[in-house]
C-alpha positions in Angstrom: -4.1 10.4 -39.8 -5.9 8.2 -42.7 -2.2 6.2 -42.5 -2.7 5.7 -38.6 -6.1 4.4 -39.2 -5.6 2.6 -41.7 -2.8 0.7 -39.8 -5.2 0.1 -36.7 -8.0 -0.9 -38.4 -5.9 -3.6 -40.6 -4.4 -4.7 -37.5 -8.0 -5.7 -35.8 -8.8 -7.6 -39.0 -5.6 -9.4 -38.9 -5.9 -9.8 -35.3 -9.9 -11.1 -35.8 -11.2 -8.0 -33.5 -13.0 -7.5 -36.2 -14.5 -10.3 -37.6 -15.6 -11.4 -41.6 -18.9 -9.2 -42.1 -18.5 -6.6 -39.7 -20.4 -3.5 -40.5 -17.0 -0.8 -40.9 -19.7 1.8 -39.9 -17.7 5.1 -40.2 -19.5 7.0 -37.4 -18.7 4.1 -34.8 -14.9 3.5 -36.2 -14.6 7.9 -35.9 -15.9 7.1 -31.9 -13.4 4.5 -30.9 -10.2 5.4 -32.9 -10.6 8.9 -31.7 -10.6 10.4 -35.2 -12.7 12.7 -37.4 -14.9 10.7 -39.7 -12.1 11.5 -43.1 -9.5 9.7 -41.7 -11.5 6.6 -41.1 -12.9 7.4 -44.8 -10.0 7.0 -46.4 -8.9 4.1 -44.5 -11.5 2.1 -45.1 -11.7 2.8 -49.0 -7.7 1.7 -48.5 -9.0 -1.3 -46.9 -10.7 -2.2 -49.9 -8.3 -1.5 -52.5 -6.4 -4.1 -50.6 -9.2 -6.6 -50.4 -9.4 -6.7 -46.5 -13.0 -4.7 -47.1 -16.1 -4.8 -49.3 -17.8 -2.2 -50.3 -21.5 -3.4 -50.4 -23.7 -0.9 -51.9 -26.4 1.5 -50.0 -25.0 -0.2 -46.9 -20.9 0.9 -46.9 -18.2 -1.5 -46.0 -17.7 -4.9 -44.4 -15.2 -7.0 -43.3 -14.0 -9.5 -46.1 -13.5 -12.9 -44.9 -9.9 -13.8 -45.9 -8.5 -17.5 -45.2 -4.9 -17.2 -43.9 -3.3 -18.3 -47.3 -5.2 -15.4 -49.1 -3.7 -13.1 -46.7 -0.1 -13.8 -47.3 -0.7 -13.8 -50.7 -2.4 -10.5 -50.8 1.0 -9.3 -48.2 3.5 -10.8 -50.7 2.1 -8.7 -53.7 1.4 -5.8 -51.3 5.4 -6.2 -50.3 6.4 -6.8 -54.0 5.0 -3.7 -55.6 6.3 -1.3 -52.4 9.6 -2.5 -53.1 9.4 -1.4 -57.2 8.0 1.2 -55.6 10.8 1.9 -53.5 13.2 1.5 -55.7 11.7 3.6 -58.8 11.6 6.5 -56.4 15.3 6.0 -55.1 16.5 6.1 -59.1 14.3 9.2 -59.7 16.2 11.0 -56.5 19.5 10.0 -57.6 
């Protein structure tokens, strides 16, 4: 479920449905995804171990503002370090 959420909630800051600054208010995401609030937990702290999210204290998350060339950075790395990823758990299974 966190994996699902986590998908749908990267795609509307990708996308710009949710904008630089947004409040990622748990409660509210829980309402229109559908989900418990621990899915959306978990998503969100995924969020910002991938720097799409803030975590501002007493207050939760927020949208990070990203300029486009930040993001495909960000996506290159992300894509670099599934692939060792990957391929360290293919050699481990053969």
């Amino acid at each position: 479920m966190a994996e699902a959420a986590l998908e749908r909630l990267r795609e509307a800051i990708i996308l710009g449905e949710l904008t630089p600054g947004t409040p990622l208010r748990l409660e509210d995401l829980a309402h229109s995804l559908g989900m418990s609030i621990s899915p959306i937990r978990e998503a969100v702290r995924q969020l910002e171990a991938l720097g799409l999210a803030e975590h501002v204290p007493h207050h939760g998350a927020k949208v990070m503002g990203l300029d486009v060339e930040e993001l495909r950075e960000l996506f290159s790395i992300r894509l670099a370090l599934e692939t060792m990823a990957v391929r360290r758990a293919a050699e481990l299974f053969e």
